[in-house]
ChimeraX commands (.cxc) that place a marker at each C-alpha (Angstrom):
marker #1 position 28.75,-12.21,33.13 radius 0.5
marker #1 position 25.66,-12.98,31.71 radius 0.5
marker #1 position 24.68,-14.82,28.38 radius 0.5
marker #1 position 23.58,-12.57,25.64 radius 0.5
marker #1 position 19.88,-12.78,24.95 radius 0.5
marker #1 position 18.83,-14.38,22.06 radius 0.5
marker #1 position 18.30,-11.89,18.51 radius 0.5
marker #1 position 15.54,-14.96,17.15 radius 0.5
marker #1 position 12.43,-13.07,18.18 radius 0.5
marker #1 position 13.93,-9.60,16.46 radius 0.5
marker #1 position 13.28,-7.23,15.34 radius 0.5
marker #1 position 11.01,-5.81,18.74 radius 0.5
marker #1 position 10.35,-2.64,19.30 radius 0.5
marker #1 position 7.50,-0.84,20.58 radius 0.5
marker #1 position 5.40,2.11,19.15 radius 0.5
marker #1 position 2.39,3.09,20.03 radius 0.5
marker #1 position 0.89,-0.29,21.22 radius 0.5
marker #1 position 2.59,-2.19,17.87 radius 0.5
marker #1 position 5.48,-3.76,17.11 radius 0.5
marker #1 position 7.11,-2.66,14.46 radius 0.5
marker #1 position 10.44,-2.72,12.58 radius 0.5
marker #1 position 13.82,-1.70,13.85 radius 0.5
marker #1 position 14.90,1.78,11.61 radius 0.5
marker #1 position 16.82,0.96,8.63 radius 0.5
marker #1 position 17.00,0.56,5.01 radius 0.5
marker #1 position 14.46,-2.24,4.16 radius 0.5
marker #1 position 13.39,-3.64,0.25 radius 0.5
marker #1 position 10.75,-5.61,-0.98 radius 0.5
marker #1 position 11.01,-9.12,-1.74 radius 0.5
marker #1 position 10.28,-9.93,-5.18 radius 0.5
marker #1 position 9.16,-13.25,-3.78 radius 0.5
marker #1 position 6.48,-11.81,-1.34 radius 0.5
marker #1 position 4.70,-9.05,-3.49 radius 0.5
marker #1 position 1.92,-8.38,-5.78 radius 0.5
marker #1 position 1.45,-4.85,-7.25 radius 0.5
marker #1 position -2.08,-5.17,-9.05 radius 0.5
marker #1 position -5.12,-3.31,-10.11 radius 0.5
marker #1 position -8.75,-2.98,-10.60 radius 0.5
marker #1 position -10.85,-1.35,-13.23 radius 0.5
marker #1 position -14.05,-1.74,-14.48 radius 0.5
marker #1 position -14.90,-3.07,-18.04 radius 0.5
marker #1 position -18.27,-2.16,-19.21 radius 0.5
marker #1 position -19.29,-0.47,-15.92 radius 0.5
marker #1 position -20.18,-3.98,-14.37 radius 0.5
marker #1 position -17.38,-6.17,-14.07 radius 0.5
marker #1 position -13.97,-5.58,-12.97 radius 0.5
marker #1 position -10.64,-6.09,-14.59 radius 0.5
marker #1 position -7.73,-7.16,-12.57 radius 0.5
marker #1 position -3.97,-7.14,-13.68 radius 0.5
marker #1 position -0.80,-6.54,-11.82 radius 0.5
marker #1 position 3.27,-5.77,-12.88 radius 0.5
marker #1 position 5.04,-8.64,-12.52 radius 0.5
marker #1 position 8.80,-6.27,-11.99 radius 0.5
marker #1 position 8.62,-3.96,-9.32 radius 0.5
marker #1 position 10.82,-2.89,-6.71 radius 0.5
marker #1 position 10.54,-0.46,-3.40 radius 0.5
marker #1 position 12.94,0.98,-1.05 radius 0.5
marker #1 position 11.43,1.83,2.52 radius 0.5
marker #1 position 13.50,3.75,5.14 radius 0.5
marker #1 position 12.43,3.12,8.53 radius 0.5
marker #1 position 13.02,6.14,10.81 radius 0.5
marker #1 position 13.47,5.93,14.28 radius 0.5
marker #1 position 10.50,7.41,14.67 radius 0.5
marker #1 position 8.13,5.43,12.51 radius 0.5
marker #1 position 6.05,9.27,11.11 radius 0.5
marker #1 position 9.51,9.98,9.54 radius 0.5
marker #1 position 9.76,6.58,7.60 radius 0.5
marker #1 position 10.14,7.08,3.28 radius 0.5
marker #1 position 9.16,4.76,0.42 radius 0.5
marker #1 position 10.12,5.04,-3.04 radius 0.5
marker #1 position 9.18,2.41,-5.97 radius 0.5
marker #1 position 9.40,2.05,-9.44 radius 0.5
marker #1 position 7.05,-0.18,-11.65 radius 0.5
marker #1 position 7.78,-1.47,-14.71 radius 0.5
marker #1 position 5.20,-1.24,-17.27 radius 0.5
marker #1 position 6.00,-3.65,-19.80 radius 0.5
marker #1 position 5.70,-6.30,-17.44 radius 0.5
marker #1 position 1.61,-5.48,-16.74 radius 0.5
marker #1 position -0.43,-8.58,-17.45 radius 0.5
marker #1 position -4.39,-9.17,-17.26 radius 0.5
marker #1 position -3.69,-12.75,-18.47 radius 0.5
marker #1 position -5.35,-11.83,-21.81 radius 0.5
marker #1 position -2.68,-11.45,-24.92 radius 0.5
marker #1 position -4.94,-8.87,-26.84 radius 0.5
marker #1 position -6.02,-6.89,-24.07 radius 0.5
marker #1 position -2.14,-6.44,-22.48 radius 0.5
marker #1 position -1.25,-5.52,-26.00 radius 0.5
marker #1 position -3.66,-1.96,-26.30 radius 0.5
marker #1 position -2.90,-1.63,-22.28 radius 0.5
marker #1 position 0.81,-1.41,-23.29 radius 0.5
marker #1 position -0.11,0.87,-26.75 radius 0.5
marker #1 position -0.12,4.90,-26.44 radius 0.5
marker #1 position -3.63,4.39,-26.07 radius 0.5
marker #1 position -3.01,3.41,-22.30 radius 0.5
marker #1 position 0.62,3.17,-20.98 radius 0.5
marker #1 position 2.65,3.52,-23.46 radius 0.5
marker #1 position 5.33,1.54,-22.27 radius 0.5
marker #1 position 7.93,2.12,-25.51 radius 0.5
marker #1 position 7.93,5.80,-24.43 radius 0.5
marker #1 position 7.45,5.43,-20.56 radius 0.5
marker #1 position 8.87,2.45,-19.24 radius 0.5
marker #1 position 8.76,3.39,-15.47 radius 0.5
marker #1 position 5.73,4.19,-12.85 radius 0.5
marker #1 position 7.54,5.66,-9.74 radius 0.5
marker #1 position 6.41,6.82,-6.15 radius 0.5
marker #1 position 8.28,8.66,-3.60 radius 0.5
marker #1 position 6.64,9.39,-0.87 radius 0.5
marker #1 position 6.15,12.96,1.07 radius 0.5
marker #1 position 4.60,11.82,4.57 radius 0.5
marker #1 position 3.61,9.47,6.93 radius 0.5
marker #1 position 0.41,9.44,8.77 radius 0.5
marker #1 position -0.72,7.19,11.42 radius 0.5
marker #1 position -4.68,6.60,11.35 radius 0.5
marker #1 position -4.96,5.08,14.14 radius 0.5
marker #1 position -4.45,7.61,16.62 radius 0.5
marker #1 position -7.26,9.09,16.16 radius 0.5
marker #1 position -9.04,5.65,17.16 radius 0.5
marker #1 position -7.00,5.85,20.03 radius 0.5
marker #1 position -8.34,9.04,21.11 radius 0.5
marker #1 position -12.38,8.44,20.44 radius 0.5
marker #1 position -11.44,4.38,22.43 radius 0.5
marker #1 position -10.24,6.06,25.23 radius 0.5
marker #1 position -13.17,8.85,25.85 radius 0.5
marker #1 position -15.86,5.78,25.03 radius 0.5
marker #1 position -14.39,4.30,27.79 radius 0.5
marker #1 position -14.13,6.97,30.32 radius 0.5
marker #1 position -17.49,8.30,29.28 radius 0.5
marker #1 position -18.49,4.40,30.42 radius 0.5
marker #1 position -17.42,5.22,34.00 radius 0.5
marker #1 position -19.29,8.60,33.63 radius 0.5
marker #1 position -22.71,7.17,32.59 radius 0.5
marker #1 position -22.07,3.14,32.79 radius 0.5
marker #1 position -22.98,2.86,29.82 radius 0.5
marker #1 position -21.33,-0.20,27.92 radius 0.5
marker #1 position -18.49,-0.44,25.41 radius 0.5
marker #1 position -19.13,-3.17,22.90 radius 0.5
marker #1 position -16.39,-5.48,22.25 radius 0.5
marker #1 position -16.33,-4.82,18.29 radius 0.5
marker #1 position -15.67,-1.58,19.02 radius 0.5
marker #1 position -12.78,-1.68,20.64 radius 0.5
marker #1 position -11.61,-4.85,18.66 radius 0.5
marker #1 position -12.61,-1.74,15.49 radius 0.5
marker #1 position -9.98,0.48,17.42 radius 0.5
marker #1 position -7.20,-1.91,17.92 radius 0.5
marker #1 position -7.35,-2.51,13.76 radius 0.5
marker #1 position -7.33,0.90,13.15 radius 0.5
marker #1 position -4.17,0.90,14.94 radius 0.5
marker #1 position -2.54,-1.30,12.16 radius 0.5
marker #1 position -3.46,1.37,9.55 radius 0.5
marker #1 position -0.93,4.43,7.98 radius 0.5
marker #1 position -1.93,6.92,5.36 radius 0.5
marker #1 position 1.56,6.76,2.98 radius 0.5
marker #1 position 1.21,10.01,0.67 radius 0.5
marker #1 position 3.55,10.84,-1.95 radius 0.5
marker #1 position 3.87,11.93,-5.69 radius 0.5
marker #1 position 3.41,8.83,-8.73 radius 0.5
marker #1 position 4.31,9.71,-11.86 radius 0.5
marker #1 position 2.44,7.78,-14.35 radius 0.5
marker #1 position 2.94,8.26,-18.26 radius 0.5
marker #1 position 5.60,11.92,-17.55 radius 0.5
marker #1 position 3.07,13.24,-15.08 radius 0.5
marker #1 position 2.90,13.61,-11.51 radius 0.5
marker #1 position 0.02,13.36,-8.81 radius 0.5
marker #1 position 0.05,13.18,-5.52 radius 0.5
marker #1 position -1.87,9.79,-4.09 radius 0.5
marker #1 position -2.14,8.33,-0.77 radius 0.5
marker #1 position -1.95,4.78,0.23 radius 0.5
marker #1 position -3.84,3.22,3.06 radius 0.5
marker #1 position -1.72,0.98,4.24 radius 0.5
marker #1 position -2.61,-1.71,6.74 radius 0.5
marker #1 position 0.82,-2.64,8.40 radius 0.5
marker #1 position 1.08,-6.66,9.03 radius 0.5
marker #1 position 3.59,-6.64,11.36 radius 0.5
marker #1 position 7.23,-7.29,11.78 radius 0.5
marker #1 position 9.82,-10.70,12.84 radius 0.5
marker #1 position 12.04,-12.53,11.86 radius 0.5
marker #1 position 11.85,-15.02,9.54 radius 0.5
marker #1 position 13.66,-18.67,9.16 radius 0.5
marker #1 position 16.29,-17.30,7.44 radius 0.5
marker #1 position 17.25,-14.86,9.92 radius 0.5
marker #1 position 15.95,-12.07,8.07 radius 0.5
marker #1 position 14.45,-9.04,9.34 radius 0.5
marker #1 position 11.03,-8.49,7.97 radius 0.5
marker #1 position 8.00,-6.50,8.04 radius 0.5
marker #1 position 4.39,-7.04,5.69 radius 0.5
marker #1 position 1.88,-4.22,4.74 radius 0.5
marker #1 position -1.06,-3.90,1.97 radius 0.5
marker #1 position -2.09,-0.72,0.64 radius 0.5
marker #1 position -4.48,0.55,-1.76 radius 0.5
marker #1 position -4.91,3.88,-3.47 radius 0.5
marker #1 position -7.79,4.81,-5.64 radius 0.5
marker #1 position -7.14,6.86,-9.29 radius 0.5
marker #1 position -8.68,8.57,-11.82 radius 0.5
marker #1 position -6.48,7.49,-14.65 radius 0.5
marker #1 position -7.59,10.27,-17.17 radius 0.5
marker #1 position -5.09,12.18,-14.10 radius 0.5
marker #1 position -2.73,10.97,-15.89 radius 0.5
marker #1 position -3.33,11.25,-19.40 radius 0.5
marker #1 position -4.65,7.69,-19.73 radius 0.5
marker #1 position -7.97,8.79,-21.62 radius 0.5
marker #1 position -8.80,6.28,-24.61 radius 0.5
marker #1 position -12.47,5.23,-24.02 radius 0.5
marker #1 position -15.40,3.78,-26.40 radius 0.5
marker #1 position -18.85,5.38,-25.24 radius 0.5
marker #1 position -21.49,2.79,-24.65 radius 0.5
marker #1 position -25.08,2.87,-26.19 radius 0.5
marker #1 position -26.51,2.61,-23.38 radius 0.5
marker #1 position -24.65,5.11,-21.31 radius 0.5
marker #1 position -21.40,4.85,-19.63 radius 0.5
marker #1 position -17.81,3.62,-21.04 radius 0.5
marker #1 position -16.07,0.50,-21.92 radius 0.5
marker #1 position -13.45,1.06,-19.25 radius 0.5
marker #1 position -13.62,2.80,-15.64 radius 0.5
marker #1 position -11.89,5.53,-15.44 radius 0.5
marker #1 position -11.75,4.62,-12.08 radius 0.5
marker #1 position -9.06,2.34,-10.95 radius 0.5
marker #1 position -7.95,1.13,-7.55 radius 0.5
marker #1 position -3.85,0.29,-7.22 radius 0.5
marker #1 position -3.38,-2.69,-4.98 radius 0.5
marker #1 position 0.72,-3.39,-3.32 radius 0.5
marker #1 position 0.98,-6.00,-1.03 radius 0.5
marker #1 position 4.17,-7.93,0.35 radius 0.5
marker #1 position 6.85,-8.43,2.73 radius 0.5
marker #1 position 10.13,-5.93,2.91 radius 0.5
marker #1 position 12.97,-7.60,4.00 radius 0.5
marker #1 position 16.02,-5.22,6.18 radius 0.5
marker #1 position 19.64,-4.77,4.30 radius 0.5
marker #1 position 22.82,-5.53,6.20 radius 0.5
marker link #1:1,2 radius 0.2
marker link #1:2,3 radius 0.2
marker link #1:3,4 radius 0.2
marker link #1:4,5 radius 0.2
marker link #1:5,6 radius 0.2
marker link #1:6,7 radius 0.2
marker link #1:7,8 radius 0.2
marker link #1:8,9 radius 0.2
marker link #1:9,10 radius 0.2
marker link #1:10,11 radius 0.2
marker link #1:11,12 radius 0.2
marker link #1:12,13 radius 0.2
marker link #1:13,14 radius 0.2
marker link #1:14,15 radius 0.2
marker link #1:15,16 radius 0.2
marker link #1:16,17 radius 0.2
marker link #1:17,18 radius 0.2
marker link #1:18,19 radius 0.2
marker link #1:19,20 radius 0.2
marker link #1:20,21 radius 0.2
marker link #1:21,22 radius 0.2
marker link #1:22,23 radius 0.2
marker link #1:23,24 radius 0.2
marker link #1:24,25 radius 0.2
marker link #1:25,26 radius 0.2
marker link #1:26,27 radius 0.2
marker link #1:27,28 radius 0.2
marker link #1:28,29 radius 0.2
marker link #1:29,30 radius 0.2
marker link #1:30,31 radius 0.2
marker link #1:31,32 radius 0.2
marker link #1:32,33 radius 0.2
marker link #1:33,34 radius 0.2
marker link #1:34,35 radius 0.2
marker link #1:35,36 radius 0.2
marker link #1:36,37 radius 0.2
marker link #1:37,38 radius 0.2
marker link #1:38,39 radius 0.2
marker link #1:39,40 radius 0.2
marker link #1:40,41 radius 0.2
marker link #1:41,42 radius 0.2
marker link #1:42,43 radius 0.2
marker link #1:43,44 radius 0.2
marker link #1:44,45 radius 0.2
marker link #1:45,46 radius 0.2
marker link #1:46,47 radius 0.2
marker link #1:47,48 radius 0.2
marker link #1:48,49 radius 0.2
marker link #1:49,50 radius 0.2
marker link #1:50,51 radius 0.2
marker link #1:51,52 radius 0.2
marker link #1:52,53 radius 0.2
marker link #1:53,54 radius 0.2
marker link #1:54,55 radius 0.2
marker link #1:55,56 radius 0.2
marker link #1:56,57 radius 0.2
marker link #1:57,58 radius 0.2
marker link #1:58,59 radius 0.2
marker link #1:59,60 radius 0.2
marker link #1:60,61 radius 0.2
marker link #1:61,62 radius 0.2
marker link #1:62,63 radius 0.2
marker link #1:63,64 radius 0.2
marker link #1:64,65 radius 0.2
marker link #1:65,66 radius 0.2
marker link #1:66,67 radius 0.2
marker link #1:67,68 radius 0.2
marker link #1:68,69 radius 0.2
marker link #1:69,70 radius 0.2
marker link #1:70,71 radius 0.2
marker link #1:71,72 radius 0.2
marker link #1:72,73 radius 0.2
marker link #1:73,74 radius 0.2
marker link #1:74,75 radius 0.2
marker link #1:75,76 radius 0.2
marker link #1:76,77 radius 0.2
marker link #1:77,78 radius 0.2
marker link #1:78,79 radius 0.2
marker link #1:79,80 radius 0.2
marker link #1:80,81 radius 0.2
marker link #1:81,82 radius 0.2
marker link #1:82,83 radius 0.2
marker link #1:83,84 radius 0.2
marker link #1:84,85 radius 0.2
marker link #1:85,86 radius 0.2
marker link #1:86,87 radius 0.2
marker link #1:87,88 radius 0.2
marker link #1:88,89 radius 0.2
marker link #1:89,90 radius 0.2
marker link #1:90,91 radius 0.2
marker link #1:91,92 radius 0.2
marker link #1:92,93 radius 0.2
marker link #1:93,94 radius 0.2
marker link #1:94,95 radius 0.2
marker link #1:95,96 radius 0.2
marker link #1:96,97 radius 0.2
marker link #1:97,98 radius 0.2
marker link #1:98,99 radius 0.2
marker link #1:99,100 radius 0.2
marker link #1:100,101 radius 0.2
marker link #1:101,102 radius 0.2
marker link #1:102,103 radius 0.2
marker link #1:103,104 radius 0.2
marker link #1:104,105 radius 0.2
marker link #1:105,106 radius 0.2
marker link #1:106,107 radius 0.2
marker link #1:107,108 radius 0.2
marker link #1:108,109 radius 0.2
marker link #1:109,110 radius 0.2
marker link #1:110,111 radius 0.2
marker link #1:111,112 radius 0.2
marker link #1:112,113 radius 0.2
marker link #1:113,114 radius 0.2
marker link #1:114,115 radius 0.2
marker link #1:115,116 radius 0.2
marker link #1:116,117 radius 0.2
marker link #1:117,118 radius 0.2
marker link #1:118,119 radius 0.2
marker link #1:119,120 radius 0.2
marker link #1:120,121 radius 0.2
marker link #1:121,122 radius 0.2
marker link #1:122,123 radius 0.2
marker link #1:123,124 radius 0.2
marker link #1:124,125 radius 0.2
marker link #1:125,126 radius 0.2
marker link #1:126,127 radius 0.2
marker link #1:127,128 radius 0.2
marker link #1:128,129 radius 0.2
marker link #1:129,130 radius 0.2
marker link #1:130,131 radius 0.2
marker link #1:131,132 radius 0.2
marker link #1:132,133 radius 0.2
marker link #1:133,134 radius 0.2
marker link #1:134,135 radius 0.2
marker link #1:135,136 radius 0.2
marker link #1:136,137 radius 0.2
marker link #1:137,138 radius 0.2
marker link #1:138,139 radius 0.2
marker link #1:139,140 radius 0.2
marker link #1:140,141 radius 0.2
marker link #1:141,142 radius 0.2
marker link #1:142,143 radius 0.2
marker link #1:143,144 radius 0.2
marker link #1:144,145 radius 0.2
marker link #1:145,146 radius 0.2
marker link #1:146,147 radius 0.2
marker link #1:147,148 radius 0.2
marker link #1:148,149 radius 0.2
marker link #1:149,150 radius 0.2
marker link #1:150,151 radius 0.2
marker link #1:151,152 radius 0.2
marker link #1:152,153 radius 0.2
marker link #1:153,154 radius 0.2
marker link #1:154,155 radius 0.2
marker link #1:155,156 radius 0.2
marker link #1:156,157 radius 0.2
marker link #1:157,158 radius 0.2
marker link #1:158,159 radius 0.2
marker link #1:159,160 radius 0.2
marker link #1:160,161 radius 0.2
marker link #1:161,162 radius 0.2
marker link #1:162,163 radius 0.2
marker link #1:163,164 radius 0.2
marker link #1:164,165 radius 0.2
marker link #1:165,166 radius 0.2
marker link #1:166,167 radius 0.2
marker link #1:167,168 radius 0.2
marker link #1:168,169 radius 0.2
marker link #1:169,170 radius 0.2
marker link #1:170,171 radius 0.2
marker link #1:171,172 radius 0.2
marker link #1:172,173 radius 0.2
marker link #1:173,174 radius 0.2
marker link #1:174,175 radius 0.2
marker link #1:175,176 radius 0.2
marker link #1:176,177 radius 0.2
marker link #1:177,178 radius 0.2
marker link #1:178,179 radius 0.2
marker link #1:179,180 radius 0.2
marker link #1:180,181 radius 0.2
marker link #1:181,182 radius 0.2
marker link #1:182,183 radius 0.2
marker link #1:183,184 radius 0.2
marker link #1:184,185 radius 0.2
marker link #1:185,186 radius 0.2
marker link #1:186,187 radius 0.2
marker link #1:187,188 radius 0.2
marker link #1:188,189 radius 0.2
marker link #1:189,190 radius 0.2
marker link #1:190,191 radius 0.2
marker link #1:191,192 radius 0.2
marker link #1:192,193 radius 0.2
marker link #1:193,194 radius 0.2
marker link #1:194,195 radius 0.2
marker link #1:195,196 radius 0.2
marker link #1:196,197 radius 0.2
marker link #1:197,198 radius 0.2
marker link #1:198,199 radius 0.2
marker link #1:199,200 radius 0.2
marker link #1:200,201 radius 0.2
marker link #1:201,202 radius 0.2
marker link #1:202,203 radius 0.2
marker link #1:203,204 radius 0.2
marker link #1:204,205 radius 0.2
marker link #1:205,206 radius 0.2
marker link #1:206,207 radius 0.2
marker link #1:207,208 radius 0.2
marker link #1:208,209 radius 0.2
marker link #1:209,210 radius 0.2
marker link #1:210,211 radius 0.2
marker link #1:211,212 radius 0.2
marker link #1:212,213 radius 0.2
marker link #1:213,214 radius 0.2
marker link #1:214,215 radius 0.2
marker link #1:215,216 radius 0.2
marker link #1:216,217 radius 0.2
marker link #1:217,218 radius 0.2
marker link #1:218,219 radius 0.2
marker link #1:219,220 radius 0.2
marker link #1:220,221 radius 0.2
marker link #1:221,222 radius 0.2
marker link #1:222,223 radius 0.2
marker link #1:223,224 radius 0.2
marker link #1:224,225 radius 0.2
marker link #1:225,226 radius 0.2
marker link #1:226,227 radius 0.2
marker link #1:227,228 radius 0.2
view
């Protein structure tokens, strides 16, 4: 009989071109994550913060489409690294974290972006037999990054009410790591008006505009690490 093959260069499987994670129930690492944000202050610089306690549960289906996150934030631990501004950003003026001490997600699908790039690469390059014309390199290399991209939408509830956002996600890949973990990394971003969600205290500026964007981009990045 045979040796068993080695499990070091798990988990592979193959979808679409990418390697990605074997199904299962995976969590982030509190280790490996930031979950920030970006707003503008005075409509010409940006703002960043991020929660310091977070945590996300991602089901991995068998077939990828299928897959589910859900995540909870907790507000009290936002910081900008400024002691007055964190204060009002906590307040009922923003967040108010005494009365709402959760953000949560839970997502409602899956899509895969790149497929679509998949589609258009393959009919540039047949139409390149047709009429010889050429396919540039940084297009395809365009195509095969598209093919690390997902559209995660679901409802966040941010202050008691609910929205539904999508991420773009740009999947990292998955392995294992050197302490025979099972892991996979992603970044996504999602883009908010916060006065969605009743976040609404503003100063008007003399000279047009407010003192913050009511803009503001949501920024998760990190690794998720698979549960026995």
């Amino acid at each position: 009989m045979s040796e068993p093959m080695p499990t070091t260069d798990r988990p592979v499987r193959q979808w679409q071109g990418l390697t990605i994670p074997d199904p299962g129930t995976y969590e982030l690492d509190d280790a490996h994550k930031r979950v920030g944000f970006v707003a503008q202050h005075m409509m010409v610089s940006p703002v960043r913060g991020e929660f310091a306690r977070a945590a996300a549960t991602i089901v991995v289906g068998e077939d990828p489409l299928h897959s589910s996150v859900t995540a909870v934030i907790a507000t009290e631990s936002l910081t900008t690294h400024h002691e007055d501004r964190d204060t009002h950003l906590r307040s009922a003026d923003f967040l108010d974290v005494a009365q709402y001490p959760m953000i949560e997600f839970r997502s409602t699908d899956v899509a895969w972006r790149g497929e679509q790039d998949a589609i258009l690469q393959w009919a540039r390059l047949r139409n390149h037999n047709a009429d010889r014309r050429r396919v540039s390199s940084s297009t395809i290399e365009r195509a095969d990054r598209n093919r690390m991209k997902f559209d995660v939408t679901g409802d966040l509830r941010v202050k008691g009410v609910t929205r539904s956002v999508t991420l773009r996600m740009d999947f990292g890949g998955a392995r294992r790591d050197p302490y025979d973990r099972d892991i996979f990394g992603f970044h996504a971003v999602t883009d908010i008006d916060r006065e969605d969600f009743g976040l609404v205290w503003n100063v008007a500026l003399e000279a047009g505009g407010w003192l913050v964007g009511k803009k503001v981009r949501i920024e998760i990045s990190g690794e998720a690490v698979h549960q026995a």
